[in-house]
N, CA, C and O atoms as a printed pandas DataFrame, in Angstrom:
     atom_number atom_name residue_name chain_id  residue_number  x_coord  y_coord  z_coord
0              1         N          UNK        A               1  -16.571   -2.321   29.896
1              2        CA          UNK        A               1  -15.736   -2.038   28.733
2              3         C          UNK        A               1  -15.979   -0.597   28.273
3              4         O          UNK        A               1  -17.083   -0.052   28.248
4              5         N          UNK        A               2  -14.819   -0.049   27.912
5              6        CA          UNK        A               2  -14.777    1.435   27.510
6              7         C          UNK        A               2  -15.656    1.468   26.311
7              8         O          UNK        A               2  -15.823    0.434   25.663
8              9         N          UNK        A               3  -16.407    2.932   25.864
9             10        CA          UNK        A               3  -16.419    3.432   24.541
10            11         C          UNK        A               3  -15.177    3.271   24.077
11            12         O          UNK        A               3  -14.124    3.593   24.628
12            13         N          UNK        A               4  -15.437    2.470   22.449
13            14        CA          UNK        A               4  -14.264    2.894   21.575
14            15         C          UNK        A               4  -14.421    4.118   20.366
15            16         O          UNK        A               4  -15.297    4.420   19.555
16            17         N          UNK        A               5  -13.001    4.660   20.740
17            18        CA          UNK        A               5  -13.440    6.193   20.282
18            19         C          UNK        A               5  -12.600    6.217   18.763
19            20         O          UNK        A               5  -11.575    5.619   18.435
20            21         N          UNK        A               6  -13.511    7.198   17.958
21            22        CA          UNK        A               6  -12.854    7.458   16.589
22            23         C          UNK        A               6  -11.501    8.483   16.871
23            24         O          UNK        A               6  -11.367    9.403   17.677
24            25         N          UNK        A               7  -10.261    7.734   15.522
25            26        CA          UNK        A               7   -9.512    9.014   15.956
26            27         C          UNK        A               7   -9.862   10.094   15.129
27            28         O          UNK        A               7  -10.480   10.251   14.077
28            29         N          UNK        A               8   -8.871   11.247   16.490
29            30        CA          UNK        A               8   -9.664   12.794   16.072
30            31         C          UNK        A               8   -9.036   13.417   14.834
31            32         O          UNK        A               8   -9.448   14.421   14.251
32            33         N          UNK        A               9   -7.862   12.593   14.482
33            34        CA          UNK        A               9   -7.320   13.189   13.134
34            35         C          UNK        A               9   -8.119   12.595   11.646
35            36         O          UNK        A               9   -8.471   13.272   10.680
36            37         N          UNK        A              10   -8.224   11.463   11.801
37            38        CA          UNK        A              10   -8.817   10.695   10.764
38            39         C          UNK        A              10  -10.369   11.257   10.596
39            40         O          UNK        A              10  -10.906   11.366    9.494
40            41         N          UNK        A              11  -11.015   11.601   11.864
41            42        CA          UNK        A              11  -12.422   12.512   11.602
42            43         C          UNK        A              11  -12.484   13.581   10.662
43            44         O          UNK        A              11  -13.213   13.711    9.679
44            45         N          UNK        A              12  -11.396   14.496   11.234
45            46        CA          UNK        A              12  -11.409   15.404   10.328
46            47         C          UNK        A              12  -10.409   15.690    9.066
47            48         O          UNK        A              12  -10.025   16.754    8.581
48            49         N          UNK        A              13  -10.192   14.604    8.791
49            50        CA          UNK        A              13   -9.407   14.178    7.691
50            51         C          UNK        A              13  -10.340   13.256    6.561
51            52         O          UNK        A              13   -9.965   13.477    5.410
52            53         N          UNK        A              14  -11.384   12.350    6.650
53            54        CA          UNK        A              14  -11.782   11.887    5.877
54            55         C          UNK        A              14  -13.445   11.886    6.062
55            56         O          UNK        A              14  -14.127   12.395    6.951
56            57         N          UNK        A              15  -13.815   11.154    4.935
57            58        CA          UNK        A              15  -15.490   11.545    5.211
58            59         C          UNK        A              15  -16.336   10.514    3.978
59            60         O          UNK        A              15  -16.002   10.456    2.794
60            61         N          UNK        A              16  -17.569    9.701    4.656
61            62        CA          UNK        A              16  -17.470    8.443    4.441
62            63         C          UNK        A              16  -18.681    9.506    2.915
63            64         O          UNK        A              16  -19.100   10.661    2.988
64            65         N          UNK        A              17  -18.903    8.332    1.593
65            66        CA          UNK        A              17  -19.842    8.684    0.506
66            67         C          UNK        A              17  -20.856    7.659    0.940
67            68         O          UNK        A              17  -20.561    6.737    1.700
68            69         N          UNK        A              18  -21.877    7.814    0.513
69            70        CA          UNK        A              18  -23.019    7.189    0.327
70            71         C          UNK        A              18  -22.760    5.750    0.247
71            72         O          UNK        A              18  -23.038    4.836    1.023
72            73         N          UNK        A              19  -21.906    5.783   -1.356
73            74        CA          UNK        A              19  -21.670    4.254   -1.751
74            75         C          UNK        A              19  -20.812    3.453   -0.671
75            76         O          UNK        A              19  -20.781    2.226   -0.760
76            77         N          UNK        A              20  -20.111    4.108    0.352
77            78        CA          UNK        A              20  -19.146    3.672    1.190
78            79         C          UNK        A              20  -18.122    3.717    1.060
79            80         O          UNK        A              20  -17.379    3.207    1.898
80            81         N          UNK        A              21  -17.671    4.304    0.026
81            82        CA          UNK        A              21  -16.140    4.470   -0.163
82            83         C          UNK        A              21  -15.819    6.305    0.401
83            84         O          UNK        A              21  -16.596    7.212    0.102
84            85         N          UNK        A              22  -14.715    6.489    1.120
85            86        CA          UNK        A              22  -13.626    7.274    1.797
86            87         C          UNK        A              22  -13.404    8.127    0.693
87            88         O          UNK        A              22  -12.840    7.946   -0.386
88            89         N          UNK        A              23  -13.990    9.128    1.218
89            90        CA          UNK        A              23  -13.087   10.731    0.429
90            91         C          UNK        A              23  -12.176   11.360    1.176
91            92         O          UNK        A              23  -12.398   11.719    2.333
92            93         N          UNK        A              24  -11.196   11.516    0.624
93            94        CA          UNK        A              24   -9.836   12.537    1.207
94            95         C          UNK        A              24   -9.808   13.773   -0.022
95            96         O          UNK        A              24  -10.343   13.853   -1.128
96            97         N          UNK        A              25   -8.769   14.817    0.884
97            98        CA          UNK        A              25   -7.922   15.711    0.186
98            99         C          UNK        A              25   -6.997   15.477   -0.376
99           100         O          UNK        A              25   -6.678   14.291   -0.285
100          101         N          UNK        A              26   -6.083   16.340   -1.213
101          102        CA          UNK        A              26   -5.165   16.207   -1.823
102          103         C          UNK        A              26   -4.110   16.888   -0.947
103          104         O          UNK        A              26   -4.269   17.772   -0.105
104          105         N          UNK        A              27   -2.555   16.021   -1.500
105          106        CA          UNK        A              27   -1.463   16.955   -0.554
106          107         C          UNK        A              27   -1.143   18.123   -1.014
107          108         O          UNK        A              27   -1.797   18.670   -1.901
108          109         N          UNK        A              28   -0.301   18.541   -0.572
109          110        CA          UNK        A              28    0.836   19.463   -1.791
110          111         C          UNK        A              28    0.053   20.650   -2.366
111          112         O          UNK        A              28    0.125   20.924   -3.564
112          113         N          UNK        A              29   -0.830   21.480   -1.348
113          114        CA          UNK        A              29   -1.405   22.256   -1.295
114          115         C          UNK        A              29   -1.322   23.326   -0.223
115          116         O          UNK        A              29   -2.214   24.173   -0.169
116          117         N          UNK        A              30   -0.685   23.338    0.315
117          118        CA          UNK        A              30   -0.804   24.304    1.691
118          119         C          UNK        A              30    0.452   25.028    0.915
119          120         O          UNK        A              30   -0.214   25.437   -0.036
120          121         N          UNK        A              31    1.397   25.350    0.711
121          122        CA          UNK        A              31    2.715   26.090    0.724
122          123         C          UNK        A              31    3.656   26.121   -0.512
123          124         O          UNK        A              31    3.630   25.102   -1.202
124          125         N          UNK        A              32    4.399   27.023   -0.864
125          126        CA          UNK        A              32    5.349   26.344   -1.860
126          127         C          UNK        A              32    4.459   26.472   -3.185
127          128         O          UNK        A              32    4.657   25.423   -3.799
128          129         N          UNK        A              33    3.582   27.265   -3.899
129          130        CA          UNK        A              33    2.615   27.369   -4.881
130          131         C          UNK        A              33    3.274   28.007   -5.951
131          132         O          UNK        A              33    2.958   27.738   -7.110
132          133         N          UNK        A              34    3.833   28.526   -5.783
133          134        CA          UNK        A              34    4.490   29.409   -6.820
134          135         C          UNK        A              34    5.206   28.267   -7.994
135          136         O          UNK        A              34    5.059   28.323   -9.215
136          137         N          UNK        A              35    5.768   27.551   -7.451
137          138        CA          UNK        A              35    6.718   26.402   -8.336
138          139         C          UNK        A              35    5.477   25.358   -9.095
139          140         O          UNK        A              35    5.844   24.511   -9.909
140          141         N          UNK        A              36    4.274   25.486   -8.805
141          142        CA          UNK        A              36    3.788   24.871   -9.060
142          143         C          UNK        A              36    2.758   25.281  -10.107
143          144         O          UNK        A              36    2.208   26.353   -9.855
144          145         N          UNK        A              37    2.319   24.578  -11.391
145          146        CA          UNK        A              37    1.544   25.207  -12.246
146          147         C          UNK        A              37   -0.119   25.166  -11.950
147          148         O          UNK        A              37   -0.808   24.326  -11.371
148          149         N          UNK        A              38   -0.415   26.293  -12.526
149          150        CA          UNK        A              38   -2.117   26.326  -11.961
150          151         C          UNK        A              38   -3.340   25.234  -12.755
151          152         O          UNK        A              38   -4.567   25.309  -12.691
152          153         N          UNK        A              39   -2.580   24.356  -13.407
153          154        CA          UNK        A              39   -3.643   22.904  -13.246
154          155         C          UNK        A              39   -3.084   21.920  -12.579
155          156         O          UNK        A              39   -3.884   21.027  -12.300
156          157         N          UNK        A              40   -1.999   21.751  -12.218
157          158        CA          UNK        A              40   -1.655   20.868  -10.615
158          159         C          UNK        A              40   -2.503   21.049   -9.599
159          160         O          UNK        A              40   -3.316   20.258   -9.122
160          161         N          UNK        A              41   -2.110   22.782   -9.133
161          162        CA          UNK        A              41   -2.956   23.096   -8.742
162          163         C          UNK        A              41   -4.643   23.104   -7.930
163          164         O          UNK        A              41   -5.072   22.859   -6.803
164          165         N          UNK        A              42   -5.289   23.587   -9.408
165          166        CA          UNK        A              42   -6.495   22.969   -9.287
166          167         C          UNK        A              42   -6.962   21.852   -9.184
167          168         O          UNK        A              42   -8.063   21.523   -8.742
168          169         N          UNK        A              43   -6.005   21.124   -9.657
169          170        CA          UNK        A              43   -6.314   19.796   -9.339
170          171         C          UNK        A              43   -6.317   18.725   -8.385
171          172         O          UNK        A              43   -6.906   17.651   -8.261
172          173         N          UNK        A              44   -5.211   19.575   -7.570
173          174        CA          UNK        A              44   -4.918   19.015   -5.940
174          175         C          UNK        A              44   -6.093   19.442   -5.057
175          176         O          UNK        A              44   -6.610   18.772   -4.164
176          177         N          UNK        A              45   -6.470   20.846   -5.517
177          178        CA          UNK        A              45   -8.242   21.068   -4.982
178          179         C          UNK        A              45   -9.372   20.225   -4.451
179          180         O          UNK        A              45  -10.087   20.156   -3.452
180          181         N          UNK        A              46   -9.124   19.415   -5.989
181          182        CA          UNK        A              46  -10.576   18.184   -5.923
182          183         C          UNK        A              46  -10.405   17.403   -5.072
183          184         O          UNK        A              46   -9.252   17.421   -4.640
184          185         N          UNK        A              47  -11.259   16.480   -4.479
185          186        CA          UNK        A              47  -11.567   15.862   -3.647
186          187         C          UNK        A              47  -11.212   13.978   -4.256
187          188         O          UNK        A              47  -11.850   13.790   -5.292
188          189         N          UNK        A              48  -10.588   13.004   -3.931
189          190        CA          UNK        A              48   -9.830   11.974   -4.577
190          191         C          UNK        A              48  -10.153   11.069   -3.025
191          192         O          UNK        A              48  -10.057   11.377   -1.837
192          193         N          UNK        A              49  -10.583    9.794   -3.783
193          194        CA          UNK        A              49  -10.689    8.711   -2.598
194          195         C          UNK        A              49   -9.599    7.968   -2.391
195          196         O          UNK        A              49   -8.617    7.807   -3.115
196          197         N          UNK        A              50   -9.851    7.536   -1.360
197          198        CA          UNK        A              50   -8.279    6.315   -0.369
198          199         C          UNK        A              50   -8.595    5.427   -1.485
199          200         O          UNK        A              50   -9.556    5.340   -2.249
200          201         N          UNK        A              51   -7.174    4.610   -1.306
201          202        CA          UNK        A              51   -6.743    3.550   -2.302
202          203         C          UNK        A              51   -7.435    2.546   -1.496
203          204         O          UNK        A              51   -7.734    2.705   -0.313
204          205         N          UNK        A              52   -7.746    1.196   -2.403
205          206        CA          UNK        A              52   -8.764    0.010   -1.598
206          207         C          UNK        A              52   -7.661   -0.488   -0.978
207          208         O          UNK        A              52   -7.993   -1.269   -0.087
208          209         N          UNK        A              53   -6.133   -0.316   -1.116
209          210        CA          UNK        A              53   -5.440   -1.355    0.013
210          211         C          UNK        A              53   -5.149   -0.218    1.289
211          212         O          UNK        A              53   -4.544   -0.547    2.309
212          213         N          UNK        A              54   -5.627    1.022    1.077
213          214        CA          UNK        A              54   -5.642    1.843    2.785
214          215         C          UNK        A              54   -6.658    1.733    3.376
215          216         O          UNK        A              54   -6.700    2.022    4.572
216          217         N          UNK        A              55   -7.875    1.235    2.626
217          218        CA          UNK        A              55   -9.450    1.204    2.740
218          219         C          UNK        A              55   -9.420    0.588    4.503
219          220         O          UNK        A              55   -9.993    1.232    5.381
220          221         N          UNK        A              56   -8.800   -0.495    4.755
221          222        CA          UNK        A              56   -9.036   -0.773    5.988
222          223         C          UNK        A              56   -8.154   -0.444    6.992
223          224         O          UNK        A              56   -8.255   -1.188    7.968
224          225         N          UNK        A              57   -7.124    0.630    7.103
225          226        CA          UNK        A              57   -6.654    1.236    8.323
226          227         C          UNK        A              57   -7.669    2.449    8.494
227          228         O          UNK        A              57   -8.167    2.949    9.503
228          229         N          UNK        A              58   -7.800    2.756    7.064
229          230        CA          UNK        A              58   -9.153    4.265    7.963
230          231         C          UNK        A              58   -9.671    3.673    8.013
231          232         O          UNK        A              58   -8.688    2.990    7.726
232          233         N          UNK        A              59  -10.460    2.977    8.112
233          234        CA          UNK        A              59  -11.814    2.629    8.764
234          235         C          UNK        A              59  -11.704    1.804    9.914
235          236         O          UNK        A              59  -12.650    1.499   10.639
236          237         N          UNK        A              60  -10.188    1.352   10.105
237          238        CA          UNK        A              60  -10.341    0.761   11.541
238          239         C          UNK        A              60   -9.480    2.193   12.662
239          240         O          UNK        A              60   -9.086    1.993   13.811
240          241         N          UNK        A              61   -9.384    3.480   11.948
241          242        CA          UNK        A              61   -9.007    4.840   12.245
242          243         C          UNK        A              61  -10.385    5.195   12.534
243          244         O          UNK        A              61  -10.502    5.683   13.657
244          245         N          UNK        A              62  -12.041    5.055   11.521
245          246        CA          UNK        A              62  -12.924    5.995   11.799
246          247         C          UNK        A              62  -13.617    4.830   12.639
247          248         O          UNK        A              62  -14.783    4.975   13.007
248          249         N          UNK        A              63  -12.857    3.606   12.961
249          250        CA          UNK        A              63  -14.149    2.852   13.855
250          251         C          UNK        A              63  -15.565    1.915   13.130
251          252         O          UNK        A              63  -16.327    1.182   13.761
252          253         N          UNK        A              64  -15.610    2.241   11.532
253          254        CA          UNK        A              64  -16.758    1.687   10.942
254          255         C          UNK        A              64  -17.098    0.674   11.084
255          256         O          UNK        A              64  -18.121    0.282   10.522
């Protein structure tokens, strides 16, 4: 039986905390800034965890 492998997008897309819950990025940040006000912004910056009903496609994405 093969290694089962993590996918390579979800690796570098999410990243597990201590407590076990999934940290992601925010969208709506790469382009298009100007229309947008600078506490949206900053706020799309911070770092925001997966919702508990996505909780189990990433993790059957990171293999956990």
């Amino acid at each position: 039986m093969p290694k089962v492998k993590t996918k390579s997008s979800a690796k570098k897309r999410f990243k597990l905390t201590g407590t076990g819950k999934i940290r992601r990025k925010h969208a709506y940040k790469s382009h298009i800034l100007t229309k947008k006000s600078t506490k949206r912004k900053r706020n799309l910056t911070k770092m925001g965890f997966v919702h508990p009903a996505d909780e189990g496609r990433v993790t059957d994405m990171l293999r956990i």
